[in-house]
C-alpha positions as CSV (number, residue, x, y, z in Angstrom):
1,X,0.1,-48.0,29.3
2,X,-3.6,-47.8,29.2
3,X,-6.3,-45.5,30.8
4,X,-9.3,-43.8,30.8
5,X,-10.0,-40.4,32.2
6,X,-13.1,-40.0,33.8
7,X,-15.4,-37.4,33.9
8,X,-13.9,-35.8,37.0
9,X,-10.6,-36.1,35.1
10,X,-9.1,-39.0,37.4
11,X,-7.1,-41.7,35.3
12,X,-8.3,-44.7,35.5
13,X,-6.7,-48.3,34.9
14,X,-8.5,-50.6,32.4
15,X,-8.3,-53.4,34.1
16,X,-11.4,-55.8,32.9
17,X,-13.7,-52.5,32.0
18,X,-15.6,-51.9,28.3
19,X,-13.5,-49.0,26.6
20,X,-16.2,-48.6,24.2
21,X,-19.2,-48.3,26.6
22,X,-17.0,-45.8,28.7
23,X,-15.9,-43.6,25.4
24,X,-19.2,-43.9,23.3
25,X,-22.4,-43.1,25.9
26,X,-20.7,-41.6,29.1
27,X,-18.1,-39.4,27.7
28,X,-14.1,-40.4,29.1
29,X,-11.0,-40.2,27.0
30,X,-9.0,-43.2,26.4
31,X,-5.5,-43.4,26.2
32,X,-3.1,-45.7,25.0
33,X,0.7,-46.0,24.6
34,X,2.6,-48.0,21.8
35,X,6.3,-47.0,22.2
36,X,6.4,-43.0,21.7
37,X,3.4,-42.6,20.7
38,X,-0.3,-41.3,22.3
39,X,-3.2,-42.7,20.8
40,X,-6.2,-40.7,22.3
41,X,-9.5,-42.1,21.5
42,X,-12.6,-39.5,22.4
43,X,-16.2,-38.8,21.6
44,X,-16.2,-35.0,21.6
45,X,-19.6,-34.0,22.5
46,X,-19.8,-35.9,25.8
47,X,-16.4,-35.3,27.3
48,X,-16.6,-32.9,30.1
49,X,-13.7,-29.9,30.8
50,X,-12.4,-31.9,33.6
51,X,-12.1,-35.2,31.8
52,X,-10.2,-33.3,29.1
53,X,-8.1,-31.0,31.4
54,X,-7.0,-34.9,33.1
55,X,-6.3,-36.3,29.3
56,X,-3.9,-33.0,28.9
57,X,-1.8,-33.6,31.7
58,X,-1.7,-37.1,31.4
59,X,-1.0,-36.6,27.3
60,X,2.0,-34.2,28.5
61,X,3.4,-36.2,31.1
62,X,3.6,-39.0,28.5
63,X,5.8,-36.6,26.0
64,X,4.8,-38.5,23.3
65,X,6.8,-38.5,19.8
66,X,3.7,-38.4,18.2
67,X,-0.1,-37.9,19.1
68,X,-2.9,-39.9,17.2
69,X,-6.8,-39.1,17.8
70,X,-9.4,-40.9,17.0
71,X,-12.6,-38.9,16.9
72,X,-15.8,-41.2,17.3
73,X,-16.7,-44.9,17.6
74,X,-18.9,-45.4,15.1
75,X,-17.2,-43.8,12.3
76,X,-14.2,-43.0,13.6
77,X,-11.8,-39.8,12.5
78,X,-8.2,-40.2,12.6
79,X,-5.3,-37.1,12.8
80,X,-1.7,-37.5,13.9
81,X,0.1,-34.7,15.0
82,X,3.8,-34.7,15.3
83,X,3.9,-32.4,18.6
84,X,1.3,-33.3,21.4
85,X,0.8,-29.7,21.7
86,X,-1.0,-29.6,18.4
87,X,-3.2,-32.3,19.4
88,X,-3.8,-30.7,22.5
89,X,-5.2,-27.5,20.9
90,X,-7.2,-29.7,18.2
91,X,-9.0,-31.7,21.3
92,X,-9.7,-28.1,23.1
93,X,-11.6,-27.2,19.8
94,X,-13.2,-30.7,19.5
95,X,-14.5,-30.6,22.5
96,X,-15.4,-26.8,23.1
97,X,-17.3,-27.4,19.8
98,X,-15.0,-24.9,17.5
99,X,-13.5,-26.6,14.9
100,X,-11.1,-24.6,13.1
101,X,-11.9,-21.6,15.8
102,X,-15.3,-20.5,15.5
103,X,-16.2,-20.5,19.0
104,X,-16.6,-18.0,21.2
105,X,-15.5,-20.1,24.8
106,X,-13.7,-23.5,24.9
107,X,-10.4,-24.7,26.6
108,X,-7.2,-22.8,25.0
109,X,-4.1,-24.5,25.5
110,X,-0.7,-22.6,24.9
111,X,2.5,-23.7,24.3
């Protein structure tokens, strides 16, 4: 399975589109499925509430085994996280801008 969550948090299929050109300048999440396991692929500062409120439900619908992010496109970060509700709370702080929790708003997700 592949998508992309726009920025009015709609999944969208692939189909023939540029997932770098929609992840780098316009800000959507990318997800992809190998097996059990979530690879999210995101550029933090442009993704929107609602495109990242879409990636959450669609992340937990999937139930994945594991979750891997991959933070940037140009020198891309990766983390894996053996719950999807870790990686959940670690995109909330990515986007919201509060790594390690440092900011004063920002998505909270709860188990």
């Amino acid at each position: 399975m592949e998508c992309l969550i726009d920025l009015t948090g709609r999944a969208l299929r692939i189909g023939k589109r540029n997932v770098a050109t929609a992840v780098r300048p316009v800000g959507f999440i990318f997800i992809r499925t190998i097996g059990r396991t979530a690879i999210i692929t995101l550029q933090p500062p442009l993704v929107s509430q609602l495109t990242l409120a879409g990636a959450a439900y669609m992340i937990a619908d999937l139930n994945p085994d594991r979750t891997i992010l991959i933070v940037g496109i140009v020198n891309p970060e990766c983390r894996i996280f053996p719950r999807y509700i870790d990686a959940l709370r670690k995109l909330g702080e990515l986007v919201s801008g509060r790594e390690n929790g440092h900011a004063a708003t920002g998505i909270k997700f709860l188990v």
